[in-house]
N, C-alpha and C positions, 0 to 999 in steps of 0.2 A: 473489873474492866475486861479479863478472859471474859465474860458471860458475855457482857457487849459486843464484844469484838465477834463472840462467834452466835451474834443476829438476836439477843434477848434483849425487846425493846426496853421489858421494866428492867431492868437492870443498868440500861443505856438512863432510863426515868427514873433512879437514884443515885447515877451519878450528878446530875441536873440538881435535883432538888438540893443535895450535900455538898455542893459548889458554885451555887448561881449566887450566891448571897454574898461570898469571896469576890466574884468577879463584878458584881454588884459594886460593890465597897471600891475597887478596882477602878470603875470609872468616875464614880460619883463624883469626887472632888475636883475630877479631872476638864469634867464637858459640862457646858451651861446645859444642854439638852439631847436628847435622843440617847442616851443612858439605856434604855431598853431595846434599842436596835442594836447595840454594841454589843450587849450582853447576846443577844439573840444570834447577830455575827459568828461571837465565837464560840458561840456552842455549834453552830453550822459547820465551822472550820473543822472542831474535832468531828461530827460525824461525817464530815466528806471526806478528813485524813485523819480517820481510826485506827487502820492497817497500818499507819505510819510510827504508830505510840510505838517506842522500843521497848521489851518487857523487864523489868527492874526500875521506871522510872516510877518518880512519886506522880500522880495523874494530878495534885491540887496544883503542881510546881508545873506542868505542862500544860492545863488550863491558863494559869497566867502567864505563862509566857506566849500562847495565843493574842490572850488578852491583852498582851505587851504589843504585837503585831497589828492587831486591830487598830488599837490606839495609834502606831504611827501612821497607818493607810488614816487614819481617819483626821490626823494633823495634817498628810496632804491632801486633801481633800478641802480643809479651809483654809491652808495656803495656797490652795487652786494649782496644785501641783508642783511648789515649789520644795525642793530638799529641805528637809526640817532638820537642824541640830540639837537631837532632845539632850546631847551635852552641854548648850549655852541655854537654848531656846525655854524661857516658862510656858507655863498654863497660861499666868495672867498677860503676858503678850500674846499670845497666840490665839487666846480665846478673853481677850477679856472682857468685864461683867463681874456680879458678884457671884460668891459659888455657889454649886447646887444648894449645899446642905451649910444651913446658920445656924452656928453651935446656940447652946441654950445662954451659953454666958461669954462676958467679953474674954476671958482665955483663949476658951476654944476658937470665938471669931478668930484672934488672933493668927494661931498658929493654925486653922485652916487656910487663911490669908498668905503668911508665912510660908507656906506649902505651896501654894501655888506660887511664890515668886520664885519657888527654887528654878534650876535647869531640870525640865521634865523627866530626868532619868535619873535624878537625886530625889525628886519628887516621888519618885516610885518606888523607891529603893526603901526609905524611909519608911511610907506607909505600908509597904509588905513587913518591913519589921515592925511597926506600932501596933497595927491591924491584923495581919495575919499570924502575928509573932514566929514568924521565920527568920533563921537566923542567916550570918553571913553565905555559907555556904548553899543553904537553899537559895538565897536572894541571888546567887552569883548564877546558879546552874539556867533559873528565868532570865536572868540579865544575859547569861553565855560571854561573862569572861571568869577571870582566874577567883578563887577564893581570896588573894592576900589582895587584888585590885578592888574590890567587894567590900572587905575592912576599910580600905581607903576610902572608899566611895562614901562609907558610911559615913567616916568621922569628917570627912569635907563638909558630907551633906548635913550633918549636925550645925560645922561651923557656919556656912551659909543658911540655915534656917534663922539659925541664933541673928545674925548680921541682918536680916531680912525684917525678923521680929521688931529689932532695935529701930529700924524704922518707921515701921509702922504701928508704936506702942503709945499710947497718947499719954503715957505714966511711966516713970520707973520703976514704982510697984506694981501696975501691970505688969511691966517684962520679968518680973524677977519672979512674982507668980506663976507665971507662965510658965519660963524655962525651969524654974524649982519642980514644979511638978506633974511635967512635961509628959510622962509614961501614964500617971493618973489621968490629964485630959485627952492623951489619945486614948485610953481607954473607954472613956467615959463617950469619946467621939465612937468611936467602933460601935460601943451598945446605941449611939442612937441613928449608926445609919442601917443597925442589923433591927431596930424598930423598922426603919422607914422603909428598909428592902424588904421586910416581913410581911 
């Protein structure tokens, strides 16, 4: 990131390559569409406010939190301006449609479905811990609040995914598969959306 900062484009061209696919993942499940403008947005972002990065930060945990910024200019933008509450507010309100990315099996639909009905900032919180396996504290420093609200956030956004699932499970062996091996199909979701951003 020094190299960058003081004007070394390849260096600026592998921070890009060893982060687009993170911020990829980032919006995927988020937007029916323009996924690649978003991404493109915030890599914009850090190269207009490079000088800005404080030195000691992790640059993957500053990227998404861009990427967190994007996403909400980009919620008002289809709420045509209107304040969005990514604490109540979902994906599947706010954009709904099906999502980008249709898991290979009915699980994954599920709790990509799931994800989207949460409030967009459980929604996020979650898939930085599934997908990018960050943990509370990293999720808090892109989110910008405290560590112990962060834990909280998690365990809410657990219980509202689960509540969400239950919904939308057309089995309850469905749902018990699901939520049983919940960290194996986000896994398995991450490998194929780092296929489909590949």
């Amino acid at each position: 990131m020094g190299q960058w900062r003081g004007g070394d484009n390849s260096a600026g061209a592998q921070l890009f390559d060893r982060h687009a696919d993170a911020v990829g993942r980032f919006f995927e499940n988020k937007v029916r569409s323009g996924t690649d403008d978003l991404i493109q947005q915030t890599f914009l972002r850090l190269v207009e406010g490079r000088e800005r990065i404080r030195d000691g930060v992790a640059f993957r945990g500053f990227v998404l939190g861009v990427a967190r910024n994007v996403l909400r200019e980009h919620l008002r933008r289809l709420t045509r301006g209107r304040e969005v509450d990514p604490e109540v507010e979902s994906m599947a309100e706010l954009a709904p449609g099906p999502s980008t990315l249709l898991g290979a099996c009915r699980e994954q639909r599920l709790l990509l479905e799931g994800l989207r009905r949460l409030p967009v900032e459980h929604q996020v919180a979650l898939e930085l811990y599934y997908w990018e396996g960050l943990n509370a504290a990293q999720i808090a420093e892109i989110m910008e609040i405290s560590h112990s609200a962060m834990r909280s956030r998690l365990t809410k956004a657990r219980a509202l995914l689960r509540q969400a699932m239950v919904q939308l499970a057309e089995s309850p062996q469905l749902l018990e598969s699901t939520v049983n091996g919940l960290d194996d199909w986000a896994s398995q979701l991450r490998q194929q959306l780092e296929q489909r951003l590949g």
